[in-house]
C-alpha positions as CSV (number, residue, x, y, z in Angstrom):
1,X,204.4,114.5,36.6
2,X,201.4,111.8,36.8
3,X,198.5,111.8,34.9
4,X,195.4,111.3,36.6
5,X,192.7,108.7,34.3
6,X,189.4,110.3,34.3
7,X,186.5,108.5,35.6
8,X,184.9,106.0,33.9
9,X,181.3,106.9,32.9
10,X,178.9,104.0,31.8
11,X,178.1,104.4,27.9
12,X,174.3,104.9,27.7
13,X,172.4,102.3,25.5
14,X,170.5,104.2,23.2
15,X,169.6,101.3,21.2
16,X,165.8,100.5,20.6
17,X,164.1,97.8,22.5
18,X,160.6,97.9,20.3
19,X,162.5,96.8,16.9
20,X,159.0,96.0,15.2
21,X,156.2,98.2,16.3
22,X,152.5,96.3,16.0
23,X,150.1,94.1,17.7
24,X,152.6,91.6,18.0
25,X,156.0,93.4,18.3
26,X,159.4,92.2,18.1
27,X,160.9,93.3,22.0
28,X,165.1,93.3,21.9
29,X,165.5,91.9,25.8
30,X,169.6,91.7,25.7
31,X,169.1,95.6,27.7
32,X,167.6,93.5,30.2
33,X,170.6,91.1,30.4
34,X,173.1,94.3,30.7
35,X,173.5,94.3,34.0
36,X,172.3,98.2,33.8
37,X,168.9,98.3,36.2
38,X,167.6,101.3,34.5
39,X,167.7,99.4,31.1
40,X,166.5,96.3,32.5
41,X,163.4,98.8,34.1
42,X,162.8,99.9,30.5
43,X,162.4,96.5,29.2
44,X,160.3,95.5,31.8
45,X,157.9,98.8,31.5
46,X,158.1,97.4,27.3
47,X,156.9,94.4,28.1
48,X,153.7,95.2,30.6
49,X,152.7,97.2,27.5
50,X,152.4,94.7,25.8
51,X,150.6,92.3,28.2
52,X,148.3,95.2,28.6
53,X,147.5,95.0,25.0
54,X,148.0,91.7,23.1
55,X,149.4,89.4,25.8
56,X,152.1,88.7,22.6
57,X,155.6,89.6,21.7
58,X,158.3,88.4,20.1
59,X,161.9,88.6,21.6
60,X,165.1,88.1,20.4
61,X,168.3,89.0,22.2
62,X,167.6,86.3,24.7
63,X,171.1,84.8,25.6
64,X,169.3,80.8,24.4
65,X,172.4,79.3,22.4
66,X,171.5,78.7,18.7
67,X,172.8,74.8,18.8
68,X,170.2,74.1,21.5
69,X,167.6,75.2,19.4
70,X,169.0,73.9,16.5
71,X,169.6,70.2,17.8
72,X,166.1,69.9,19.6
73,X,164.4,71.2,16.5
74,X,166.4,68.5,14.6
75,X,165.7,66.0,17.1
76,X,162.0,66.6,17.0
77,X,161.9,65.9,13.2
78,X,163.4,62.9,13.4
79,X,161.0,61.8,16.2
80,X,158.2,62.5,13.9
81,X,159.7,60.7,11.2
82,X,159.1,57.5,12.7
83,X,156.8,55.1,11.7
84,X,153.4,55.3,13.8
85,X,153.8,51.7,15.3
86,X,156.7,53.3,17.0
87,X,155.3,56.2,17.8
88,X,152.1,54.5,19.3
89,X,154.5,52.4,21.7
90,X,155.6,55.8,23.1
91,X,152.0,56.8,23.4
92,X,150.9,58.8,26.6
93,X,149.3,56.8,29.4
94,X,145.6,57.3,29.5
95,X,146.0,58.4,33.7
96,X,148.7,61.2,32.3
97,X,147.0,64.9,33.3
98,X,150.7,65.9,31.5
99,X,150.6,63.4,28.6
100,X,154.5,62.6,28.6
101,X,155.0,60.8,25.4
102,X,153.3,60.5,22.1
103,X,150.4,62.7,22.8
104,X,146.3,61.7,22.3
105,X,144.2,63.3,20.2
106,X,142.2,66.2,21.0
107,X,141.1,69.3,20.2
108,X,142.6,72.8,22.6
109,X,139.0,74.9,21.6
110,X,137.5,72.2,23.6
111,X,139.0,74.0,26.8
112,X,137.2,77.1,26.7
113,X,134.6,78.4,29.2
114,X,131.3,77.6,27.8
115,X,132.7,74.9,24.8
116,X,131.0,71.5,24.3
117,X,133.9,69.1,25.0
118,X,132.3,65.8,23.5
119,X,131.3,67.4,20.4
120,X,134.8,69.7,20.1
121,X,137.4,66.5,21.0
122,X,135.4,64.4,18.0
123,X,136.8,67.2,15.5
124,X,140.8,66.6,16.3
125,X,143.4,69.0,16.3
126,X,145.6,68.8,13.4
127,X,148.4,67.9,14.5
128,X,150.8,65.2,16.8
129,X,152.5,66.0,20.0
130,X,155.8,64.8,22.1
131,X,155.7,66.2,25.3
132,X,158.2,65.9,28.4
133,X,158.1,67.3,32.0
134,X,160.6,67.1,35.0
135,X,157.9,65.8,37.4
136,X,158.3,62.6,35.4
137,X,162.6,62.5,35.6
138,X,164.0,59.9,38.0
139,X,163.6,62.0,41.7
140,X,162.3,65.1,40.4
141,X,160.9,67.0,43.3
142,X,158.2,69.1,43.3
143,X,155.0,67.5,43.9
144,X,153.6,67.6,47.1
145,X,152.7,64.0,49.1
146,X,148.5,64.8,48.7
147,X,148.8,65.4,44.7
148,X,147.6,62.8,42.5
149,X,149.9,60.6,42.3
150,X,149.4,60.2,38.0
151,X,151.8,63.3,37.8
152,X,155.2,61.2,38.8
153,X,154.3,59.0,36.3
154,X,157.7,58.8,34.5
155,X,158.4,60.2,30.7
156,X,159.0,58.5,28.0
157,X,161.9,58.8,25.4
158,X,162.4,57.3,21.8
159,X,165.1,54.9,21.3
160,X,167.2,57.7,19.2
161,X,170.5,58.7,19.9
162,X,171.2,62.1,21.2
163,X,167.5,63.3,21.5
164,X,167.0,62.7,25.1
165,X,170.0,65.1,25.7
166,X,168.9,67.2,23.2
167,X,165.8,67.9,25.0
168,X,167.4,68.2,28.6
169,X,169.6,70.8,27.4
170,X,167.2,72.9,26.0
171,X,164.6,72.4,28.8
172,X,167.4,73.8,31.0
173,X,167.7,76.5,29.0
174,X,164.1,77.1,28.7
175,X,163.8,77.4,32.3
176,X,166.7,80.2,32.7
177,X,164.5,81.9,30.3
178,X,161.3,81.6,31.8
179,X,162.7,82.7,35.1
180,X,164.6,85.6,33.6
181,X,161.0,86.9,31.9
182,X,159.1,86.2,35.1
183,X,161.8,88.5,37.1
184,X,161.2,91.2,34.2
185,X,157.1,90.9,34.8
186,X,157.6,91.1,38.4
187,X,159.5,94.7,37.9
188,X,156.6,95.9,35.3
189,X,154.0,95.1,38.0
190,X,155.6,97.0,40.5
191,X,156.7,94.1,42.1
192,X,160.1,93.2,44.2
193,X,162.0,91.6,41.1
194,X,162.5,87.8,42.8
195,X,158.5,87.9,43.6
196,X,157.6,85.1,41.2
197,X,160.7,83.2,42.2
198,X,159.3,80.5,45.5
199,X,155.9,80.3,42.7
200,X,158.3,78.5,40.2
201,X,160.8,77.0,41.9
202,X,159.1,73.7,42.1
203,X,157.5,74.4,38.4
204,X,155.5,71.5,36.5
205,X,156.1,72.6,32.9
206,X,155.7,70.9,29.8
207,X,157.8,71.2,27.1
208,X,155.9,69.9,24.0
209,X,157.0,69.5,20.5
210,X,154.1,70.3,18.0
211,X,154.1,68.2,14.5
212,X,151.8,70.0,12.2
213,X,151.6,67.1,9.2
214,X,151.2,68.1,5.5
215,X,147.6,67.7,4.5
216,X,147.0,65.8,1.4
217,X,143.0,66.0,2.0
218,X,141.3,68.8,2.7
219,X,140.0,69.1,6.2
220,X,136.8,68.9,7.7
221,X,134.8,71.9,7.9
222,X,136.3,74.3,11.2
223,X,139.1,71.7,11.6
224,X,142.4,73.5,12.4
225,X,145.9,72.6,13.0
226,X,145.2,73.9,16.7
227,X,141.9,75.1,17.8
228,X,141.1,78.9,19.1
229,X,142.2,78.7,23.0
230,X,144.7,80.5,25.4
231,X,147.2,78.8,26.8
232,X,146.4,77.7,31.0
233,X,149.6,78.5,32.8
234,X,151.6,81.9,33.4
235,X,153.6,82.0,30.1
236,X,154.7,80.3,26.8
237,X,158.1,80.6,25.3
238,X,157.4,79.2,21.7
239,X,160.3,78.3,18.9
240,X,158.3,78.1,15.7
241,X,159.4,77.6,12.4
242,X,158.5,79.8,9.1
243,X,156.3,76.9,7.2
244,X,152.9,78.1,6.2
245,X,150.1,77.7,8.3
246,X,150.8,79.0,11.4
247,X,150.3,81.2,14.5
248,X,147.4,84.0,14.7
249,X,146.2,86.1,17.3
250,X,143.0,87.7,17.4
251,X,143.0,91.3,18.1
252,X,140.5,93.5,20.2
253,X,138.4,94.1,16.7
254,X,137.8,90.0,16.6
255,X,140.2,90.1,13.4
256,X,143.0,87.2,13.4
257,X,146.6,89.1,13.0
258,X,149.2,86.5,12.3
259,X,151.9,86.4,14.8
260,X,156.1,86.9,12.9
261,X,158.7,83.7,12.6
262,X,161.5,85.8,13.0
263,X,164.9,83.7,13.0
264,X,166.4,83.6,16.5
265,X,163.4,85.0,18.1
266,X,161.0,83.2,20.9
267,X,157.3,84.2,21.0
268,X,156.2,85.2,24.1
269,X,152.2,84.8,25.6
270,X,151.1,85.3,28.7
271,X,148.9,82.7,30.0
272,X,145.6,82.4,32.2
273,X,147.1,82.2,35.4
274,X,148.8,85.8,34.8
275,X,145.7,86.6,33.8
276,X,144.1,86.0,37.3
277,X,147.1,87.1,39.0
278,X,147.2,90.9,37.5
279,X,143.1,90.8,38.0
280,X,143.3,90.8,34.4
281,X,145.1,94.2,34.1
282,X,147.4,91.7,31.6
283,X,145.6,89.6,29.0
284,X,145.6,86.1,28.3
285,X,144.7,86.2,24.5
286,X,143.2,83.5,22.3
287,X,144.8,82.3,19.6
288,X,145.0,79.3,16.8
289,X,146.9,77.8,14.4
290,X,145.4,78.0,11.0
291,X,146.0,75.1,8.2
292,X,148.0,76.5,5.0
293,X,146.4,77.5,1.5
294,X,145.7,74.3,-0.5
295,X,149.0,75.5,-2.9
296,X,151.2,74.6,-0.5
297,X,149.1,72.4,2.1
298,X,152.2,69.7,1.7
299,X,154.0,71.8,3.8
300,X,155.2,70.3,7.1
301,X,155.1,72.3,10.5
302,X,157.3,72.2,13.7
303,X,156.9,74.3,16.9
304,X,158.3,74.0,20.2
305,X,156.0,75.7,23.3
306,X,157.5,75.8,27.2
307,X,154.3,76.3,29.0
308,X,155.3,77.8,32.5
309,X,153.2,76.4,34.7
310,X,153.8,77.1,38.4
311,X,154.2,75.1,41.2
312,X,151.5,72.3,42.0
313,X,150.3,74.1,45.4
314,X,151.3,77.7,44.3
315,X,148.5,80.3,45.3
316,X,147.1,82.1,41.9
317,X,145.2,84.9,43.1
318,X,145.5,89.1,42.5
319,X,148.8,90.1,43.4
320,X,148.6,93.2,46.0
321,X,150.0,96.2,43.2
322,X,146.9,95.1,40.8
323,X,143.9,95.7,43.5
324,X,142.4,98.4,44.9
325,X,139.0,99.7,46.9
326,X,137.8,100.5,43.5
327,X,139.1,97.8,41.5
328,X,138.4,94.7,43.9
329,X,139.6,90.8,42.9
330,X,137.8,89.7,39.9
331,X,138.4,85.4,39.9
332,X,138.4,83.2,42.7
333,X,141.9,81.9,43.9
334,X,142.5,78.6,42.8
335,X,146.4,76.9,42.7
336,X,148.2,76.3,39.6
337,X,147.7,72.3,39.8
338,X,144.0,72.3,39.9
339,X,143.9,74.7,37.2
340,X,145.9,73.0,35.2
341,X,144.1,69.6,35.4
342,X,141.0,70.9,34.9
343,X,141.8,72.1,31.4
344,X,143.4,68.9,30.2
345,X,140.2,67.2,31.5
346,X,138.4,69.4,29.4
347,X,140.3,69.2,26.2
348,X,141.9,65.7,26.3
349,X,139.0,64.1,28.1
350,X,141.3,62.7,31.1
């Protein structure tokens, strides 16, 4: 006598995907990563909610190994330990639209429509920067022959070992991430899944390590670790640690809502250039980084954003499912390069 097996029948996943309900939720993705489309769907429609709404989430369940974040957070710290002499010789060139290197001083509210750059960029950010981009790797394709020729300039790495790989690795990582989300935002938006993928192929992202020093002074009136301003490209993928004075988000009432470090999560914000794209049916929200209460003002701070910025020459204009007769094209295209540039010009003065 045989006995037949019976069919296998996929288990449904029943578990949540909105684990922390609020203006800035915590989003489970690892449905996504399943392999089951109807889960990945459900994610995706979680996640246009959201855009629709705050433009911010936290995720966790991302598949980004905990050593990669845990050696390019340690690497960073030890960068930032380093005297300023060697620190200055890393300093950004002054032609750098990316500023690879030590960063310059500015100040991000400088950026807005309507700000008074001068005046803004003499009342400095709080903080130091370390940024690196592939454009400036040995070879790195993706800029075409008629852009300026400043963004090859190459990067520039401190003479300590292991941090250069560290930061590789986790770029790498960084971009599966990015690509991963994007595919997710091209489902919510009605979109054939791989949309987004030619956009990015060729992407000119930094990756920029954030040093929020301890403040033995008191600063200046309106002075702020990082100045009210949304971020320029399509998203941010942002590691942040738990020390005081951090992230906020300001809501639709104008009030500031502070935005969760949650261990093992990645903040997620969707940038201008969505923005323009979904003819601002998605929101690119402002947000800051406030300085912590004088009790504890000694406190360090170290974040980690991967702005996703797309190709030099990709076309940013409203996608076809977020248009209609009655709800016509709201910005005028421009590409993702000369957006870009114009907004460092405008906060870094280059």
């Amino acid at each position: 006598m045989t006995t037949q097996t019976p069919p296998v029948r996929p288990v449904r996943d029943d578990r949540p995907i909105t684990l922390v309900d609020g203006y800035v939720p915590v989003i489970d993705i690892s449905g996504a990563r399943s392999g089951d489309i109807d889960r990945r769907l459900q994610v995706a429609r979680t996640i246009a909610g959201v855009c629709e709404t705050s433009g911010f989430l936290a995720i966790v369940g991302h598949g980004v190994p905990e050593d990669r974040i845990r050696r390019v957070y340690n690497a960073t710290r030890e960068f930032f330990a380093l005297d300023e002499a060697a620190k200055t010789r890393l300093l950004a060139d002054e032609r750098d639209p990316l500023m690879r290197g030590f960063g310059r001083k500015g100040n991000l509210a400088a950026s807005n429509a309507g700000a008074d750059p001068q005046a803004l960029r003499r009342l400095a950010d709080l903080s130091e920067t370390f940024t690196y981009n592939r454009l400036g790797e040995p070879g790195a394709p993706g800029v075409p022959a008629d852009a300026p020729s400043v963004l090859r300039l190459p990067n520039k790495w401190p003479d300590l070992p292991g941090f250069r790989e560290a930061y590789l690795d986790y770029y790498a990582a960084m971009e599966g991430l990015a690509q991963e989300l994007m595919r997710l935002f091209a489902l919510a938006l009605d979109l054939p899944e791989t949309w987004f993928d030619d956009k990015i192929d060729q992407h000119m992202t930094n990756l920029t390590a954030n040093y929020y020093p301890g403040q033995e002074n008191p600063p200046a009136p309106g002075q702020l670790r990082k100045g009210v301003h949304s971020d320029w490209g399509s998203l941010t993928i942002l590691y942040q640690d738990g020390a005081p004075g951090g992230l906020q988000v300001r809501d639709r009432s104008g009030e500031w809502v502070d935005v969760p470090a949650i261990a093992g999560s990645f903040v997620i914000n969707i940038g201008d250039l969505m923005a323009i794209w979904t003819n601002d049916r998605w929101v690119s929200t402002v947000h800051r980084v406030v300085n912590p209460p004088r009790e504890v003002a000694h406190h360090e701070r170290y974040s980690l954003p991967f702005f996703l910025q797309p190709n030099y020459s990709a076309p940013i204009e409203c996608i076809p499912t977020c248009t209609s007769p009655d709800n016509p094209p709201r910005h005028a295209p421009t590409t993702s390069g000369t957006y870009l540039t114009g907004k460092l010009s405008a906060a870094y003065g280059i």
